[in-house]
N, C-alpha and C positions, 0 to 999 in steps of 0.2 A: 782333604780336611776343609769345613768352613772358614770362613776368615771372619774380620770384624763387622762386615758390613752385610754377610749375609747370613745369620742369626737375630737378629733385630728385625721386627717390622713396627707394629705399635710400638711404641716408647711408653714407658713410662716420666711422667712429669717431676716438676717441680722438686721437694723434699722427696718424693718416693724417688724420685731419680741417684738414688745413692743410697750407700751402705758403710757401713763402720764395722758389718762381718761379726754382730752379737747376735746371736737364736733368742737373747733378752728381750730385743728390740722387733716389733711388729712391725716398722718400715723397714727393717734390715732383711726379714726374714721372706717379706713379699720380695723388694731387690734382686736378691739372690736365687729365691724360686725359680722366678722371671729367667734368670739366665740358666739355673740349672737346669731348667727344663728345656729350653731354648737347645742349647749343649745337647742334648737327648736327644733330639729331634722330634718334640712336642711341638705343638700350637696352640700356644697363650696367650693370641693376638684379644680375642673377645673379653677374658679377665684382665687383662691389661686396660683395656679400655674403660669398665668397669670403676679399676682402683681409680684413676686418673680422676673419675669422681668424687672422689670419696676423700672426708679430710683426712689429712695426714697422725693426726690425732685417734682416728677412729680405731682404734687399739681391735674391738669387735671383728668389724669390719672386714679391716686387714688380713685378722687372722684365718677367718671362713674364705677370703678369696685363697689362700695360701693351701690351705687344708683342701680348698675346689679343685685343686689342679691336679690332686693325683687323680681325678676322672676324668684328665683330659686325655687324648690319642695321639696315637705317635703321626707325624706324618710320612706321607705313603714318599718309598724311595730312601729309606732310612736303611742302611747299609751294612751296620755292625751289629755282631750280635755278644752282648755281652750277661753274659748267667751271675746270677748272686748267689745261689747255694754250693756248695762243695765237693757237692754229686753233679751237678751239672758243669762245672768250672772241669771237672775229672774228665769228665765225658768227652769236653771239645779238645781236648788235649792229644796231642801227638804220643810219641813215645817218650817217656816222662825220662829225665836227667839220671845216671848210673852213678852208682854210690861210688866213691873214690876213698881210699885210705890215705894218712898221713902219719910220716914220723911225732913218736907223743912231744919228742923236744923241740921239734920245729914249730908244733901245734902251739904248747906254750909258749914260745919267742911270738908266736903271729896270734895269738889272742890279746896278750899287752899290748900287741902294736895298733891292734882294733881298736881297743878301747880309747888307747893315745891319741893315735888317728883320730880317730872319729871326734872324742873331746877337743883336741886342737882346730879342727877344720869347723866347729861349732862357732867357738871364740873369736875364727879369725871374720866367718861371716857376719856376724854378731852386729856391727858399727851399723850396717848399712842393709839390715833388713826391715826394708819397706820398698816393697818392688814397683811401687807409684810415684816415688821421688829420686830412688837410687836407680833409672835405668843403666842400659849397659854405656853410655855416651857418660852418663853423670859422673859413673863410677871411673873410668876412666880419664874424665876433666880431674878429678880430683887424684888422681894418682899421679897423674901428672905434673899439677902444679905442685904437688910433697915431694915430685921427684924419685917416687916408686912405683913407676910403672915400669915393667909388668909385675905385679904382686907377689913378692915371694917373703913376707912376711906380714906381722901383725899391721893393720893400717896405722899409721902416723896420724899424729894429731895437728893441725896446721893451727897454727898461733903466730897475728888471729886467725881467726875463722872466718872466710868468708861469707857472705851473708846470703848464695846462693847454697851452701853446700848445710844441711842438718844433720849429723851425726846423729845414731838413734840414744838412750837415755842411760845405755849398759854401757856407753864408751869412758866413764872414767874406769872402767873394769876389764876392757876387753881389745884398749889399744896399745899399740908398739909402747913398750917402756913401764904399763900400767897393768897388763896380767902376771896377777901374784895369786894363781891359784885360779881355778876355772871357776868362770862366773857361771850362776845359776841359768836355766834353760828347760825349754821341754824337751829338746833333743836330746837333753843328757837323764831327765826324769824318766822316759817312757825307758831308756835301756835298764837301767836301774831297777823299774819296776817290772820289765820282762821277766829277769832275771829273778827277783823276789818270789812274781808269777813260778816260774818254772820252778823252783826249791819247792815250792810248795804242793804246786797240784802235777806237775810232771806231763806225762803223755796226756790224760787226765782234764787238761785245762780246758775251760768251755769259757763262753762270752762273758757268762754269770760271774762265772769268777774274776773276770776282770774289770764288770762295772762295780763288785763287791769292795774290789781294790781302791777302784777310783775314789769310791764315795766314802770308803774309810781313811786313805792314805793321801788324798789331792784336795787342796782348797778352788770351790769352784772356779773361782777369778784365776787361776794358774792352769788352765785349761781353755783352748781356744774353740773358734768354729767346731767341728764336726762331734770333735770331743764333747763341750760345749753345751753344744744341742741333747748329746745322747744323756748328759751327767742331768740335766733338767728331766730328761723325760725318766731316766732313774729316778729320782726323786719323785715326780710324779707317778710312781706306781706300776709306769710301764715295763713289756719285758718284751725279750726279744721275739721277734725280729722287729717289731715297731719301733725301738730304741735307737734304730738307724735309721726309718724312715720319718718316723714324726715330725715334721715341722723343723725339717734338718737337711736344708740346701746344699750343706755343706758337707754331702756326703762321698764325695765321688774328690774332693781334694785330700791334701796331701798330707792331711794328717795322720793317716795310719800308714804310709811309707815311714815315716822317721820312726816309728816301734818297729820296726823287723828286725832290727840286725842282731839281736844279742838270739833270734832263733838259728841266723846265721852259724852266728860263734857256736851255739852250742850242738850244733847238726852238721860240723864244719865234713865237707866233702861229700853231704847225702843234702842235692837239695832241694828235691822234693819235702822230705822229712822236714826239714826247717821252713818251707813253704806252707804245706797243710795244717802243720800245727800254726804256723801267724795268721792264718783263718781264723782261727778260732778268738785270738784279738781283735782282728779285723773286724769280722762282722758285727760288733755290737753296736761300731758306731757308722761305720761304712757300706755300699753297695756297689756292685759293679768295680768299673776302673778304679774307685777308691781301696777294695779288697785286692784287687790285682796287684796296685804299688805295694804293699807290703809281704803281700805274697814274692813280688818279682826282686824286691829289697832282700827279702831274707834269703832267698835261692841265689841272689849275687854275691851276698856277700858267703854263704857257703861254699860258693862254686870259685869265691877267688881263693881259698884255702889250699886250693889243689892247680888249681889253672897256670899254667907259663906265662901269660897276660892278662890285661882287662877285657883284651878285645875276646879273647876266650872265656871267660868269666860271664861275660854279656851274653855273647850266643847262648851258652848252657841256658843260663837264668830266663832265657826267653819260652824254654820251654815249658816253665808253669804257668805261662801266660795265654789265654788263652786267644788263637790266632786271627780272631775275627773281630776283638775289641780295635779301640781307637790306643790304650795303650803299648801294644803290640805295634800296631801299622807306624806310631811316631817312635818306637824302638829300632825299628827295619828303616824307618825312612833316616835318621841319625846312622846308620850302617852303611846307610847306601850313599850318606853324605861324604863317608869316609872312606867307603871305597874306591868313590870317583877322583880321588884323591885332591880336595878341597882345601883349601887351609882354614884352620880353625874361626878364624875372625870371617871366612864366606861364608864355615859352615852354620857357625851362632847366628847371622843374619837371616839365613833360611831358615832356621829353627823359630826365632823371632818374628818371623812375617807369617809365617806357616800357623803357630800355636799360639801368635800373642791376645787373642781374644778370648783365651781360659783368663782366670783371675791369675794374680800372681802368688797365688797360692793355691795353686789347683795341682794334681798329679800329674797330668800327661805333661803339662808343659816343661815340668821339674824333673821330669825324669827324663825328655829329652836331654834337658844341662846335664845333668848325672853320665849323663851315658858321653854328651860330647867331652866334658872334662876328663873324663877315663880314658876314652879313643885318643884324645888329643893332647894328652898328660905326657907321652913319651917316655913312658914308664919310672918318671919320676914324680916321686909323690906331692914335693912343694910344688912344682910346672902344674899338676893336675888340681893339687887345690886352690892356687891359685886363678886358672882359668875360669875352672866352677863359680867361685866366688864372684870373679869380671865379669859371670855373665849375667848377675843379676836375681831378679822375681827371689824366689827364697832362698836367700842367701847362707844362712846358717845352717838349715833343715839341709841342704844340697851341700853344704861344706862339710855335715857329718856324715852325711852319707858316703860319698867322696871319700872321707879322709876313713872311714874304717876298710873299704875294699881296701884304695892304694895303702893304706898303712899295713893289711895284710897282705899284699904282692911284696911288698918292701922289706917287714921284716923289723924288727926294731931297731936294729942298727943302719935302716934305709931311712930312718923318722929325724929332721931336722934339729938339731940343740938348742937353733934359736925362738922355734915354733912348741919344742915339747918340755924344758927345763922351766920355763914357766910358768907352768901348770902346776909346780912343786907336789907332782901326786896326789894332789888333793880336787875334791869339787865341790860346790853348792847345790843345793835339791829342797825344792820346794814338797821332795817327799816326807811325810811324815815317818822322821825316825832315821833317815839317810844322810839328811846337812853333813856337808863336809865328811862326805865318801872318800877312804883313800882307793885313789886306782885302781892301785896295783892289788889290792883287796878285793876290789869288783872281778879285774882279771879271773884272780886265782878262783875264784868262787866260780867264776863262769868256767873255768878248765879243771875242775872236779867235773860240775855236768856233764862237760863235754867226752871226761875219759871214765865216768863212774856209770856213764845212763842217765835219764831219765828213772822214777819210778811209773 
């Protein structure tokens, strides 16, 4: 895999030298090109050099160099091959995952415990999701001096504050002593709205129907990067498959990993089936290794419904992924950390040197934490959410994810009292029509699907 220093050649300058990660923003969206393309293994040394001319202001400009780069060429020695349609993701594919049965009363014990899961391990990342100030060294100076390190609950609030540490702006809502009821989040919108998805249009569901979602049910401003991107170019008229590529750098992170899991829950033990159909989510706003994470999300979390472990959960799920991408190779390579028998704090290091030149919100690098939190969880669920969360970049998005597998291996009476009671069943949702979800409602809704079909 690349490291930091050898993806970069031109630089970009000055104000173009940064991003704030809006598709709004025409120096955000050169930025990010820049490096998505870079990540591909493009050569965008000559547009680069180009912008560097150009004022920053130049809104025009900006935007024609951005839109110039998809006729740029890969360069030669480029080693992965990764497919964006669903006929060709099929194709590279091994012998796909075997369907597995479960008890229906164990299924409903371990779908509550997803949902729990998954919503606590949001909340608890919640504080310190900005993967540019909370590294994994910060995160731990601070747990330290609160006198909670290692993490096995909501973070503490230190009073005062010291003036090196910024807590993000949801922590009067989402720290130790302060969750009364789950703070609002996209992690917890997109499962919510899977599930809506699925009642309504079933096996059925295509892209369409889910930008139709978006733009009826999401205020733009509660929608980030990739999302973001796609909900603009909805608006402007586009349709798919351009809706993921238009002027949307942001296509290959990790925003369609955090929608899979409710195809999980309701495909639980086939998961292929809960794979193929979070395609159909995926692509509207994703390509490549971006379509993989939520395809490889929802086959995890399927594949843990039935699995003796994570570690088995993992391998299954590896199988809708296809073997030649970059999110596969950093799937096998966190496998192979753990098989050498590493400790977890060696193995986060080589994860972090290996993958820290994606953004901290990119897929692969998220899904390696995903996967070392699980390996290295010890099959319990607060050790693994916690870890997750000490290792940084996207904290939250990675703690729900996290927390719906282990909370399905766990079971609901494996899900902590002091991590799940206050939640008081309830959540926030910036969905229209959803505010203040009770739970245990989502649950039940999601375990109809799961035991009635699909239509």
């Amino acid at each position: 895999m690349p490291n930091s220093t050898d993806i970069y050649s031109a630089e970009l300058t000055g104000v173009l030298a940064q991003s704030g990660y809006d598709p709004l923003s025409a120096r955000d969206l050169l930025f990010d090109e820049v490096r998505q393309r870079r990540e591909s293994g493009y050569d965008v040394d000559a547009l680069v050099e180009e912008a560097n001319a150009l004022s920053s202001d130049d809104r025009v400009s900006l935007l024609s160099l951005v839109d110039r780069m998809r006729s740029t060429e890969r360069s030669a020695g480029w080693q992965f091959e990764e497919p964006d349609s669903l006929e060709e993701i099929t194709a590279s594919l091994g012998e796909l995952p075997a369907v597995r049965t479960i008890d229906t009363a164990d299924l409903h014990d371990k779908i509550n415990a997803a949902w729990l899961g998954r919503i606590a391990g949001c909340n608890l990342g919640k504080p310190v999701e900005m993967g540019s100030h909370w590294t994994v060294e910060h995160i731990r100076d601070y747990l330290e001096v609160a006198g909670a390190y290692p993490l096995r609950d909501y973070f503490p609030v230190l009073d005062p504050m010291p003036e090196r540490f910024e807590l993000r702006d949801n922590w009067p809502f989402t720290t130790k002593g302060n969750v009364k009821g789950s703070a609002r989040d996209d992690d917890i919108d997109y499962p919510i709205l899977a599930l809506h998805l699925l009642e309504i249009h079933g096996r059925e569901l295509r892209p369409e129907h889910v930008g139709h979602a978006w733009t009826t049910l999401f205020p733009l401003e509660q929608v980030y990067t990739a999302e973001r991107a796609a909900y603009i170019n909805l608006a402007n008229g586009l349709t798919c498959p351009e809706v993921a590529r238009n002027r949307n750098p942001y296509r290959e992170w990790i925003g369609a990993q955090i929608r899979g899991d409710v195809f999980g829950y309701v495909f639980a033990g086939n998961p292929w089936a809960a794979a193929s159909l979070s395609f159909q989510d995926a692509s509207l706003s994703h390509v490549g290794n971006g379509i993989y994470g939520e395809m490889w999300a929802a086959a995890l979390v399927s594949a843990a419904f039935t699995s003796e472990d994570a570690r088995d959960a993992i391998m299954t799920s590896l199988a809708v992924v296809p073997p030649k991408s970059r999110l596969a190779a950093a799937i096998n390579h966190v496998l192979g950390l753990y098989a050498d028998g590493l400790s977890w704090e060696k193995a986060l290091a080589e994860i972090r040197v290996t993958y820290g030149h994606y953004s901290w919100v990119h897929t692969i690098n998220n899904a390696a934490v995903v996967v070392a939190g699980l390996l290295w969880g010890e099959g319990d669920y607060t050790t693994a959410l916690g870890r997750t969360v000490m290792s940084g970049w996207d904290t939250d998005s990675n703690g729900a994810t996290v927390g719906s597998v282990a909370g399905i291996l766990a079971g609901t009476a494996g899900l902590p009292e002091h991590l799940i009671a206050p939640l008081e069943n309830r959540t926030r949702s910036a969905l229209f029509g959803y505010d203040n979800s009770v739970i245990s409602e989502l649950a039940e809704r999601t375990f109809v699907l799961a035991t009635e079909g699909l239509k």
